[in-house]
C-alpha positions in Angstrom: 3.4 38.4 17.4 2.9 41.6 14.8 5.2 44.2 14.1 5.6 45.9 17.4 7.2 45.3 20.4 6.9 47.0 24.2 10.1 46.7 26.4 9.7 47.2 30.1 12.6 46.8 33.1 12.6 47.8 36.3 14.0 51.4 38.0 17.1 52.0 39.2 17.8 54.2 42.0 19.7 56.9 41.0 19.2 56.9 37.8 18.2 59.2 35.3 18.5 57.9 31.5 18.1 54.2 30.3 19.5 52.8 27.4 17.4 49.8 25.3 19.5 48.0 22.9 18.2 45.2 20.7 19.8 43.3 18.1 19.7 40.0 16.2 23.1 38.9 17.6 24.6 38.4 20.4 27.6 40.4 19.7 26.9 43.8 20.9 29.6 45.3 19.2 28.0 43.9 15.6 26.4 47.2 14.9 25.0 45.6 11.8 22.5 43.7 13.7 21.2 46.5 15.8 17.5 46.7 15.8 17.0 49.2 18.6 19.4 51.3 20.1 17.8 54.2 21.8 17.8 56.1 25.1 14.8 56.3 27.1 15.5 59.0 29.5 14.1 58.3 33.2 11.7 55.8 31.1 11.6 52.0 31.8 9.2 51.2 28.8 9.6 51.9 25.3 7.5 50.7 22.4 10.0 49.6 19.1 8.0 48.9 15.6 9.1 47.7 12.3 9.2 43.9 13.5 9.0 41.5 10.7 6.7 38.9 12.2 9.2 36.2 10.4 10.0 34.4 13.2 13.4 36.2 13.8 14.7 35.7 17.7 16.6 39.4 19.0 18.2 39.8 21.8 18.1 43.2 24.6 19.8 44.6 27.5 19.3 48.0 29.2 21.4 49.8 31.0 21.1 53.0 33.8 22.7 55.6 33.5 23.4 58.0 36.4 23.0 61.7 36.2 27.2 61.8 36.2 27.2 59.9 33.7 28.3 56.6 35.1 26.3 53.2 33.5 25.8 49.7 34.8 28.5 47.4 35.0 28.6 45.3 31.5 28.8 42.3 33.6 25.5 42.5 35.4 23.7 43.8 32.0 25.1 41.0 30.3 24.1 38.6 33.0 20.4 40.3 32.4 20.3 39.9 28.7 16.7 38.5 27.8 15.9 37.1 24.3 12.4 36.5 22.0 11.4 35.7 19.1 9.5 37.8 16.7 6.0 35.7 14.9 3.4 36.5 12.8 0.3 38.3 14.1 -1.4 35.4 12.5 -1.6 31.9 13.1 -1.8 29.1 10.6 -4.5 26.9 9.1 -5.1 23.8 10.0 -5.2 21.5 7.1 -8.9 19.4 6.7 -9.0 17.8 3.6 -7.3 15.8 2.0 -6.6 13.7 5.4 -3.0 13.0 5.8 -2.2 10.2 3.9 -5.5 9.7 2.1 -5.8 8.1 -1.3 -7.9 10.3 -3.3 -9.1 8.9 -7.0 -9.5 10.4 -9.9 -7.8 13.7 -11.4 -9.2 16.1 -9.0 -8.2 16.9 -5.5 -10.6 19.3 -3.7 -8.5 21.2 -0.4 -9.9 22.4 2.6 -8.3 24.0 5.5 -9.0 26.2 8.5 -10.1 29.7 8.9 -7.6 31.9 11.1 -8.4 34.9 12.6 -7.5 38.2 10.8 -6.6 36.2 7.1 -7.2 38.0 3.8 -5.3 35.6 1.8 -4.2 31.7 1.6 -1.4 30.6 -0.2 -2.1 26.6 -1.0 1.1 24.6 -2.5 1.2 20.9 -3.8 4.1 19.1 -4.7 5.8 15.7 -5.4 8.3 16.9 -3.3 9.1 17.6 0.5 11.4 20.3 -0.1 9.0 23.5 -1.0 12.2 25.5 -2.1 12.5 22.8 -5.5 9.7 24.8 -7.6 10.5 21.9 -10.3 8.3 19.3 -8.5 5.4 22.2 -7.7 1.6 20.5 -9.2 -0.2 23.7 -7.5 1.4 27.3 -6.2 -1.6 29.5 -5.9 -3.3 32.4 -3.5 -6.8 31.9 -2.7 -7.8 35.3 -1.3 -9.9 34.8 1.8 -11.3 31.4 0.8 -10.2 28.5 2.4 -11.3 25.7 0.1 -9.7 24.9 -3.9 -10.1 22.2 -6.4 -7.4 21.9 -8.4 -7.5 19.4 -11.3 -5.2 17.5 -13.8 -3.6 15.0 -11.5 -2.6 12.0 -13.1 -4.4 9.4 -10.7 -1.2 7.1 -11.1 -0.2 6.3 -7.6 1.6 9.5 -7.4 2.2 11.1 -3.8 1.7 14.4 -3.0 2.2 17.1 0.0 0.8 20.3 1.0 0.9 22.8 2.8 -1.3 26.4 3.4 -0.1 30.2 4.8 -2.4 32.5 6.2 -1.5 36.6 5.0 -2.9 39.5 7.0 -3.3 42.6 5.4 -0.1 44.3 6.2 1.8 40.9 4.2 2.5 39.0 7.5 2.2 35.3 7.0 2.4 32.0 9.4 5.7 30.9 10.4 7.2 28.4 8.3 7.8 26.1 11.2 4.3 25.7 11.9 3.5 25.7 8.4 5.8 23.3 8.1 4.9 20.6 10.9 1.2 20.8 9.7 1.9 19.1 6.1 -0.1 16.7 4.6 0.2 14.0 2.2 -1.9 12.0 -0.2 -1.8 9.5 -3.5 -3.5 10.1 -6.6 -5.3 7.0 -7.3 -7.4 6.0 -10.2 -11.1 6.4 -10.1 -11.7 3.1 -10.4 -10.9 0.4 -8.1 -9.3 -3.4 -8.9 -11.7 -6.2 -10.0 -12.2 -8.9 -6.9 -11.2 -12.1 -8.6 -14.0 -14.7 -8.5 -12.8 -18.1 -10.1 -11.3 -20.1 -10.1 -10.3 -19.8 -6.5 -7.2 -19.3 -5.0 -5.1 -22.0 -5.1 -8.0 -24.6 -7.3 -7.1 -27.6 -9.4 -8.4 -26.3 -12.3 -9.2 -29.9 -15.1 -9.1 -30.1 -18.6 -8.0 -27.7 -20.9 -10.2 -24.9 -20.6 -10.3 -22.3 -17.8 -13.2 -20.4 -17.5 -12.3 -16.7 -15.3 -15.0 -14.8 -13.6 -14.0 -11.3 -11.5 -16.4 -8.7 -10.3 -17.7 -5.7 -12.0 -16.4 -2.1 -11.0 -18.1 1.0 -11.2 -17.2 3.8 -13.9 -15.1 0.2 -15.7 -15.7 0.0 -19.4 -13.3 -2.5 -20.2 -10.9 -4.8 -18.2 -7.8 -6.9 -18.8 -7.3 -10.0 -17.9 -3.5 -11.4 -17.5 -2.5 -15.2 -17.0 1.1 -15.8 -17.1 3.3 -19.4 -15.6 5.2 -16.2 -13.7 4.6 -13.9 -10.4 6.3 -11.3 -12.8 4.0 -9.3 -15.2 7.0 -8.1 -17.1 8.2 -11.5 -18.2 6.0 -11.6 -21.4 7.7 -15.0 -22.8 5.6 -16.5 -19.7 2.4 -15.2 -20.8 -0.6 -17.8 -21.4 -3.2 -15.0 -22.0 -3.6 -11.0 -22.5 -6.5 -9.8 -23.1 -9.0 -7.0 -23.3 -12.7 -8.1 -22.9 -14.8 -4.8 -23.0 -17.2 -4.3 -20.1 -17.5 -8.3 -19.1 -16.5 -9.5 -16.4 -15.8 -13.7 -17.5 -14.0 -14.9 -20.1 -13.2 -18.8 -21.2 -10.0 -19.3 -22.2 -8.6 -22.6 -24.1 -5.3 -24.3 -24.8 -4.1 -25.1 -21.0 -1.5 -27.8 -20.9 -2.6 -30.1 -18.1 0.4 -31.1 -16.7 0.2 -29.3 -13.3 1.2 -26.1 -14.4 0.8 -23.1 -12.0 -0.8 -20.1 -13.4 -0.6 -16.8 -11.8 -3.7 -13.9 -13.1 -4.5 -10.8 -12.3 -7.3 -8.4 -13.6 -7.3 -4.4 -14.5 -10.6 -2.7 -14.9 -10.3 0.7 -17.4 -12.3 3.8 -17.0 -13.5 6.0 -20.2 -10.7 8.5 -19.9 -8.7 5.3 -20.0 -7.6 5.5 -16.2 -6.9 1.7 -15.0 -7.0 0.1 -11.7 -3.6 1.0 -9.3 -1.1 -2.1 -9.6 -0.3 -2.2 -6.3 -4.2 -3.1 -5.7 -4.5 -5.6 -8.8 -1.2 -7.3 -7.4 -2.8 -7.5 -4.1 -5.8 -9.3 -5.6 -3.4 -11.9 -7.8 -4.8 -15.4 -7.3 -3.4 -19.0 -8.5 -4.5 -22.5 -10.0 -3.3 -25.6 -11.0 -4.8 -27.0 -14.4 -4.3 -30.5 -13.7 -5.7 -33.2 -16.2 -7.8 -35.4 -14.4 -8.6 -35.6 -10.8 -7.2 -38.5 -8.6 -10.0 -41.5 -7.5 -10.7 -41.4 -4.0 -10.3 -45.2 -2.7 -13.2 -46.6 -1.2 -12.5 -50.3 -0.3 -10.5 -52.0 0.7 -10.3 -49.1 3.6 -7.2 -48.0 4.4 -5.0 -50.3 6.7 -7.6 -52.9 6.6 -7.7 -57.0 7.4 -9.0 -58.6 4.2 -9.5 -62.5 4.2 -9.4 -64.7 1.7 -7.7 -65.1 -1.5 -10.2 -62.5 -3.3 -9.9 -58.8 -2.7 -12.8 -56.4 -4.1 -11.6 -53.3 -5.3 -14.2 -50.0 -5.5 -13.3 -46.2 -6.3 -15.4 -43.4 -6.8 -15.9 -42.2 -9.8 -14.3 -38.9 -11.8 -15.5 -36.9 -13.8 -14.4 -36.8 -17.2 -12.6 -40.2 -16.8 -12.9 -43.0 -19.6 -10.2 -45.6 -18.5 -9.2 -46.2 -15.1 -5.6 -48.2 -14.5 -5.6 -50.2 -10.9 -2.3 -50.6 -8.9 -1.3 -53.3 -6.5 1.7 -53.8 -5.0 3.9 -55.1 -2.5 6.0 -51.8 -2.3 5.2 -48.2 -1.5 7.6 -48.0 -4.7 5.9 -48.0 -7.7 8.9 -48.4 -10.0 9.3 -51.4 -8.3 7.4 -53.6 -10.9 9.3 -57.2 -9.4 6.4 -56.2 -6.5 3.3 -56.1 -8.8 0.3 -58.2 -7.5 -1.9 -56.6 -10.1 -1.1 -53.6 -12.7 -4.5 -53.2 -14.5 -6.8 -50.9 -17.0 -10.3 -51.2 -16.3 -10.7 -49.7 -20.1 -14.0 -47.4 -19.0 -14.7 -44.5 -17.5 -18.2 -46.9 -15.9 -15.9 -49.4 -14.2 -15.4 -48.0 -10.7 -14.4 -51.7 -9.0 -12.6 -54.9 -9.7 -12.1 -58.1 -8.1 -8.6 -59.8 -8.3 -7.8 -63.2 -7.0 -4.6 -64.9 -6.0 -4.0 -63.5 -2.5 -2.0 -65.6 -0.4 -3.6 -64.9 3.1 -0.5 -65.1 4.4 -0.1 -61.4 6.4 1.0 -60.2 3.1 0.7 -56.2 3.0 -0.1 -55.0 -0.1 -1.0 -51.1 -1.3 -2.8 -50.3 -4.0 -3.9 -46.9 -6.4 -5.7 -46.2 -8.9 -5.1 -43.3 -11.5 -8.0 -41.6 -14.0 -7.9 -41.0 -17.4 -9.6 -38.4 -20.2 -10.4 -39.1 -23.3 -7.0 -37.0 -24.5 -5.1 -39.6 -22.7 -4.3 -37.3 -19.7 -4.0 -39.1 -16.4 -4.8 -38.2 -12.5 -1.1 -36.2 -11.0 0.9 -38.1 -9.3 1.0 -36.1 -6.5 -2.6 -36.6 -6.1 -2.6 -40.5 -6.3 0.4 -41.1 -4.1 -1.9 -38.8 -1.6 -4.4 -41.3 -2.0 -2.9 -44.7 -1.5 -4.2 -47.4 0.6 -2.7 -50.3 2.2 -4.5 -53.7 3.4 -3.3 -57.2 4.7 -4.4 -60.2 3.3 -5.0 -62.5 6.0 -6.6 -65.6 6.1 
């Protein structure tokens, strides 16, 4: 380290005049790269300033002289050559704060790194990009004097990732190597102050009924407004899919109207806006997405007959429990697990209330005859129970004697 250097090699009998040579090549003929080149007399140290402390390597050889005249043999000099490598007298901070790889909200960034020993100046530089020659991509280029902390402001809390990176100076303008410099960068991402509403309800994945879906998420601090987005697609950009977009101030429900219920899939996510008019970071709303179904009606769950059971007689008694919502019911028995099969009706019935859970048909033949039956609910808009939901629901009994 520094900007001096002190040579030493041992004596030579016989001789009376060394010479040092040092150079940034191993050429020794390149005169151009001579550092040193200087005779010692019957000396075997010597003391060579005007180093750079920039991390240059040199080479140097020595040779005897004898009081003739006669020198070492290039061959053995050569064979002795030693090299080294010229570094700052000062080391380089270690960075504190931001951690590596921190997410840090809001638009300032406060830096802290180490003290070193023998510092009178800190050079702190930020930038979108790793390559700290492309001054285009610089957010912060600055020297701190002796203080090892900086806030620097104005960053656009976006997502954006940054790196940086700090040199120690001394007083005579000697700086950390850039390879150590450079192996303690740092990263971090500019995030928004705020954080990404948790969504509430419905619940991931519900069976949501009727045709109003009422959406509840949880408040953020520093959020003045959110935004809440329903869409039939997982992409936000496809606006033809959108069944809602809107902005609803600093609450954190809103009721919205007009759902099909047909079993359409909905996809929604939720944005919470600070004053500046900072948002939540996409990749954390996306994170959060959640789905429903808005279905019409729910499905009856069978009661009786249970499933798979013996039933005797020629009378079968039908019960279902009852829905919600529901003002008809319509009762299927059949022969065949294939409803369009309507040659293998035994009963195809509406109830015509939303009070009549049961029903007692006649005619069974107690014969062995397997029959399977479902039952399907319906709102006062006409909507009935999925499909899906009342072929999951099916029974089957035998009618025996």
């Amino acid at each position: 380290p520094g900007t001096s250097v002190s040579f030493e090699w041992s004596s030579v009998t016989g001789a009376v005049d060394y010479k040092l040579l040092v150079s940034t090549s191993t050429n020794i003929f390149d005169t151009s790269k001579y550092k040193c080149n200087v005779n010692t007399g019957n000396v075997t140290t010597y003391i060579d300033t005007g180093y750079l402390g920039a991390g240059t390597k040199y080479y140097w050889w020595v040779w005897a002289y004898a009081a003739d005249g006669t020198s070492s043999l290039w061959s053995q000099v050569s064979a002795n050559r030693r090299e080294f490598t010229n570094v700052p007298s000062i080391g380089t901070p270690a960075l504190i704060s931001p951690a590596n790889a921190a997410e840090v909200p809001g638009a300032s960034v406060s830096f802290e790194w180490s003290s070193v020993t023998g510092a009178v100046d800190y050079k702190l530089l930020v930038s979108t990009s790793t390559n700290v020659l492309d001054a285009s991509k610089y957010k912060c280029n600055v020297n701190t004097g002796s203080l090892t902390t900086y806030l620097d402001t104005g960053y656009p809390a976006n997502g954006t990732k940054y790196y940086w990176w700090v040199w120690a100076y001394d007083a005579g303008g000697g700086s950390s190597l850039w390879s150590q410099v450079s192996a303690n960068r740092r990263e971090f991402t500019s995030t928004p102050s705020l954080g990404a509403p948790a969504l509430i309800s419905p619940a991931n994945g519900a069976l949501i009924i009727g045709t109003s879906v009422s959406f509840e998420w949880s408040s953020v601090t520093g959020a003045v407004d959110y935004k809440l987005l329903v869409s039939t697609s997982t992409n936000i950009l496809d606006t033809s899919k959108y069944k809602c977009n809107v902005n609803t101030g600093n609450v954190t429900t809103y009721l919205d109207t007009g759902y099909h219920t047909n079993g359409t899939v909905y996809y929604w996510w939720v944005w919470a806006y600070d004053a500046g008019g900072g948002s939540s970071l996409w990749s954390q709303v996306s994170a959060n997405r959640r789905t429903f179904t808005n279905v019409p009606i729910a499905a009856p769950v069978l009661v009786s007959p249970a499933n798979g059971a013996s039933v005797s007689g020629s009378s079968v008694t039908f019960d279902w429990d009852p829905v919600d919502g529901a003002v008809d019911y319509k009762l299927l028995v059949s022969t065949s697990t294939n409803i369009l099969d309507t040659a293998s009706y035994k009963l195809n019935l509406n109830t015509g209330s939303g009070d009549i859970t049961s029903y007692i048909d006649t005619g069974y033949p107690a014969d062995g005859t397997v029959y399977y039956w479902w039952v399907w609910a319906y709102d006062a808009y006409g909507n009935a129970s999925l499909w899906s939901q009342v072929s999951a629901n099916m029974r089957s009994f035998t009618s025996v004697a």
